[in-house]
C-alpha positions as CSV (number, residue, x, y, z in Angstrom):
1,X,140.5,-41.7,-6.0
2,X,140.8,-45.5,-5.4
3,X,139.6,-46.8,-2.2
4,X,142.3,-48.6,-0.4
5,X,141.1,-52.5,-0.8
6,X,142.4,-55.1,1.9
7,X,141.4,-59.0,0.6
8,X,140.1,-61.8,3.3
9,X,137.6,-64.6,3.5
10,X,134.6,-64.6,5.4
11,X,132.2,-67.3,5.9
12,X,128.7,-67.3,4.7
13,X,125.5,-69.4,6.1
14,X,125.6,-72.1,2.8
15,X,122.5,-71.6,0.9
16,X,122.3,-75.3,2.3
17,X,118.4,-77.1,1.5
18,X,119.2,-78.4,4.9
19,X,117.4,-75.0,6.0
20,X,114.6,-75.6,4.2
21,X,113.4,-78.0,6.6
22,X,115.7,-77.6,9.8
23,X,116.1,-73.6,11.0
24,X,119.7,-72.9,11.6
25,X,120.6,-73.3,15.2
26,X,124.2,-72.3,17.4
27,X,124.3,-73.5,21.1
28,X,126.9,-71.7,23.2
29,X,127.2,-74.6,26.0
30,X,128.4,-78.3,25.2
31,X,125.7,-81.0,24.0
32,X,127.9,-84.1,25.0
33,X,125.2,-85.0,27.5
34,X,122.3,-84.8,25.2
35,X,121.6,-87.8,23.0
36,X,122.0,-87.2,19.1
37,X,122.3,-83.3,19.7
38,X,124.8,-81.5,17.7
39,X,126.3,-78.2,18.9
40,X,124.9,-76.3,15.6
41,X,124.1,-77.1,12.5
42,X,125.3,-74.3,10.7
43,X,126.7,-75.2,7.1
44,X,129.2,-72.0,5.9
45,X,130.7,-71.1,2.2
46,X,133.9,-69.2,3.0
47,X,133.8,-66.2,0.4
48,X,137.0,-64.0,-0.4
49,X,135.7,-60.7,0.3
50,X,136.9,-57.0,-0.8
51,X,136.9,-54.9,2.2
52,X,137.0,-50.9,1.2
53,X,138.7,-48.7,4.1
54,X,135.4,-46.7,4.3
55,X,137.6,-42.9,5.6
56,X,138.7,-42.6,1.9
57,X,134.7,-42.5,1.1
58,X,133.5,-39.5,-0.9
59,X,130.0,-39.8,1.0
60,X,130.6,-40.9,4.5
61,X,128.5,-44.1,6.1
62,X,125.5,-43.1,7.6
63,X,123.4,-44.8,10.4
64,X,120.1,-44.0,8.1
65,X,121.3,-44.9,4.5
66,X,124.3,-48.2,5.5
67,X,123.0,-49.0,8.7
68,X,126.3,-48.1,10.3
69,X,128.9,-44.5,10.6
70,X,131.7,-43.3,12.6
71,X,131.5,-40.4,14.7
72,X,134.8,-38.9,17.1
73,X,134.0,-38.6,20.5
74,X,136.2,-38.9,23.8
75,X,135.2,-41.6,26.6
76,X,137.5,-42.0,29.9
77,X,138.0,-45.7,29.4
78,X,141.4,-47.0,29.2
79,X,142.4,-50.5,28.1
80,X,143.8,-51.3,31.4
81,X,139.9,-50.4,33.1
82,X,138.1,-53.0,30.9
83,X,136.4,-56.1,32.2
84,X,133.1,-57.6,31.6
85,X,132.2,-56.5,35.0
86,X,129.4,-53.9,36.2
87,X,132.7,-51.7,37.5
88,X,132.8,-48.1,38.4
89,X,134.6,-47.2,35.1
90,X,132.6,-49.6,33.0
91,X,129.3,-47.9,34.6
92,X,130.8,-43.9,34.3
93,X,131.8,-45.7,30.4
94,X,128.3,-46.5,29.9
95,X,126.9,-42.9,30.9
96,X,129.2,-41.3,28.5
97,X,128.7,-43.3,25.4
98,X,124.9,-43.1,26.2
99,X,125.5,-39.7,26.5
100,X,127.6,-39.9,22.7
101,X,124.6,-41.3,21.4
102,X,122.1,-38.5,22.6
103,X,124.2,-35.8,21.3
104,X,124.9,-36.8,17.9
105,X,121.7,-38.9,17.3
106,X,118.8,-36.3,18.5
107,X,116.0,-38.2,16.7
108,X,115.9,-40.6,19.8
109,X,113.6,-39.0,22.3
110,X,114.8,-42.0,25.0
111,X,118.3,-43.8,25.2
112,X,118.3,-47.0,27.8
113,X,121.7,-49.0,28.0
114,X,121.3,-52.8,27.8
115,X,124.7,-54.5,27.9
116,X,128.8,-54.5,26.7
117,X,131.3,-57.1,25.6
118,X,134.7,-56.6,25.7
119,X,137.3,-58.1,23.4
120,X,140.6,-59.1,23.2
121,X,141.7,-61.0,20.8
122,X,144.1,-64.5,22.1
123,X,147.4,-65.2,19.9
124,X,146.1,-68.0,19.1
125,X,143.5,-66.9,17.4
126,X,141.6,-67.8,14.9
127,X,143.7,-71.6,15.2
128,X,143.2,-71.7,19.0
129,X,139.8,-73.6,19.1
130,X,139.0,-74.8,22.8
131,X,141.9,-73.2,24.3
132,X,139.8,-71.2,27.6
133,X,140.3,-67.9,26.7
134,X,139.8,-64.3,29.1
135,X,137.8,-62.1,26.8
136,X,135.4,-62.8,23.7
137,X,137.0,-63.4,20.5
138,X,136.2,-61.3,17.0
139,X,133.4,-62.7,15.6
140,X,134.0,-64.0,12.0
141,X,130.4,-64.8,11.1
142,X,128.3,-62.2,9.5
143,X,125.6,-61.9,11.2
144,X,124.0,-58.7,12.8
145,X,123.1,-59.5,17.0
146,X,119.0,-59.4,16.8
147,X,116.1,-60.3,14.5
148,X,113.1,-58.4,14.8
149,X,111.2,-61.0,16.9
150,X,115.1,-61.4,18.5
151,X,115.0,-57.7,19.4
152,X,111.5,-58.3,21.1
153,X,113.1,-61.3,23.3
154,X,115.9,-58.6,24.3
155,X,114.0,-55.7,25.1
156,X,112.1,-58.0,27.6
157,X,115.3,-58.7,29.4
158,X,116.0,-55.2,29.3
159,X,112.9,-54.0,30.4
160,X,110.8,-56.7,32.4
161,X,107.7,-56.1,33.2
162,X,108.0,-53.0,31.7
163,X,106.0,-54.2,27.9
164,X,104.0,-50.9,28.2
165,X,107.9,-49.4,27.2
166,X,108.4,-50.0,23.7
167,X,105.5,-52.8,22.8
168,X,103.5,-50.0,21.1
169,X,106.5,-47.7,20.5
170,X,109.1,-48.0,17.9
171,X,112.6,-48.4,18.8
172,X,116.0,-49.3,17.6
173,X,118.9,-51.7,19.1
174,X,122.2,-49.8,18.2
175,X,125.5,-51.0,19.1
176,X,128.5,-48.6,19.7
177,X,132.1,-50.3,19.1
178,X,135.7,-48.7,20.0
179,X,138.9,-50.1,20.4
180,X,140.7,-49.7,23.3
181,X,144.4,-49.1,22.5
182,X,145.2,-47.4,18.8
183,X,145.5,-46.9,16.0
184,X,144.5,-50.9,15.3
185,X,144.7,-52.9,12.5
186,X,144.2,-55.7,14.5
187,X,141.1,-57.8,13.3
188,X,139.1,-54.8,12.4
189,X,135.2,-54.3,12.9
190,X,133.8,-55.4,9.5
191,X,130.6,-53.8,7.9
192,X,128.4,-54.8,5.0
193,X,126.3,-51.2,3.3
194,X,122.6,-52.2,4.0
195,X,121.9,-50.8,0.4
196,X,123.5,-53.6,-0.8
197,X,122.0,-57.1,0.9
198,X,118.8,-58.3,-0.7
199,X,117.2,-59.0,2.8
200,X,114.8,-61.3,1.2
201,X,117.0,-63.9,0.0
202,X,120.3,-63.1,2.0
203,X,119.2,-63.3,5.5
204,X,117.9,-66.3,7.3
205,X,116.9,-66.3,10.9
206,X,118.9,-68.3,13.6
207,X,118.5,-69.7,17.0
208,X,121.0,-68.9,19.5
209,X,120.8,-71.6,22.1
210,X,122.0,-70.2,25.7
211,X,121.7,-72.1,28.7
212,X,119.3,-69.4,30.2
213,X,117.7,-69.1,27.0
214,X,116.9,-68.4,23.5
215,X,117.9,-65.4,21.3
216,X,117.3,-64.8,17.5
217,X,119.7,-63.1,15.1
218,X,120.3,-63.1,11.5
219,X,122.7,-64.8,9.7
220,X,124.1,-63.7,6.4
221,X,124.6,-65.5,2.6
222,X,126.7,-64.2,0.3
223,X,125.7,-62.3,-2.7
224,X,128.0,-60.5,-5.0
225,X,126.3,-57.3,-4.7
226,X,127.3,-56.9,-0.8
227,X,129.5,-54.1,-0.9
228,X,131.7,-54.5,2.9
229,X,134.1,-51.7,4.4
230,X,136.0,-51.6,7.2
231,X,137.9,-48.4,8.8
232,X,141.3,-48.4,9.0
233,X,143.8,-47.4,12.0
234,X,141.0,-47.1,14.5
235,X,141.7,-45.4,17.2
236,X,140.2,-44.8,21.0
237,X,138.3,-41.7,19.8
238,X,136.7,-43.7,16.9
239,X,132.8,-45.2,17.6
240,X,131.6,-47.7,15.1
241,X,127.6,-47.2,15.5
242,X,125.4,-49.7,13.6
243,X,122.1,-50.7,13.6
244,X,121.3,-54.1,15.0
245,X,117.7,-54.2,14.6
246,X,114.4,-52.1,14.8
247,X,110.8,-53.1,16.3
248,X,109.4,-53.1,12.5
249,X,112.3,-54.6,10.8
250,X,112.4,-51.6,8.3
251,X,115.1,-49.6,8.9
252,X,119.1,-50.2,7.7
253,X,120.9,-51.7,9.9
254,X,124.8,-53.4,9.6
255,X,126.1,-57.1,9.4
């Protein structure tokens, strides 16, 4: 059977020399104030990319072998509920997808909740650039959130003064993504199979610049071999979970 094949662009870190001698850097505050600082310096190659609807897959995703799958599971959230804020349904949200997580991933003898981001994507989006926005906007960079020394930095924010935690123990950063209204076809969650990024030469670490600190994350170049999917009409009983990182940098995670 063919696999239903939707065609976009993506942008790619360049394989720029620039990085060579200058690490790639994002800041998410202005610079205007800072002599001779630039914002980023981030050079990008924007690709046309096949995305594959991964449900008409033969061999499902898995969280193991592609560093992402989707698993159905109900949650009480409804659109009209969501806010960045710590708010009685986000916080009963929380419990249950931790709760998700637990059930269908038993291999994880602890499950600690760090943080969410809701989305809603403006009209004017993607031409809308400046215009103050409520909600984050889709993220059109592939990129996963955490390198492994990034993943260190967060788990001391999640955990300070706690080191004893997961400094000696091994431990993976998962995300778990839903949409809120469905089915959507809306700007869906793109994901790149592990098995296919050479994570020698198509990764490079970047600095993401936040006024209360610094985070590390990997940015992606494009290589042929990527194979990316996507899943089509999401909808609210649909969890994208992927891999962001691991404390030894070994196991498949998603970008």
């Amino acid at each position: 059977m063919d696999i239903q094949t939707v065609t976009s662009t993506m942008p790619f870190l360049a394989r720029n020399d620039l990085y060579k001698i200058e690490k790639p850097y994002g800041a998410d505050f202005p610079v205007d104030g800072i002599k001779g600082a630039s914002i980023t310096n981030h050079i990008f190659d924007t690709v046309p990319i096949n995305f594959h609807d991964a449900r008409q897959l033969s061999v499902p995703l898995t969280l193991d072998d592609n560093g992402c799958c989707l698993i159905k599971a109900k949650t009480s959230l409804v659109a009209e509920d969501a806010t960045n804020e710590r708010s009685e349904s986000m916080s009963r949200f929380t419990k249950e997808v931790m709760n998700i997580v637990k059930q269908n991933f038993p291999q994880y003898v602890e499950v600690k909740f760090a943080d969410f981001q809701v989305r809603k994507r403006s009209a004017a989006f993607p031409d809308g650039h400046g215009q103050r926005v409520e909600f984050a906007q889709p993220a059109a960079v592939p990129h996963t959130d955490f390198s492994v020394a990034g993943a260190l930095r967060r788990m001391a924010e999640i955990l300070p003064g706690e080191e004893d935690q997961y400094i000696h123990r091994e431990f993976d950063l998962i995300n778990v993504w839903k949409v809120l209204k469905g089915p959507n076809n809306d700007w869906p969650l793109a994901v790149c199979d592990y098995k296919t990024v050479d994570l020698s030469a198509d990764t490079t670490a970047n600095d993401a610049l936040h006024l209360t600190g610094v985070g590390e994350n990997w940015l992606l170049h494009h290589n042929n071999k990527q194979r990316w999917y996507y899943f089509s009409s999401m909808d609210i009983d649909d969890l994208i979970v992927f891999r962001n990182s691991d404390s030894k940098g070994k196991l498949s995670l998603r970008y």
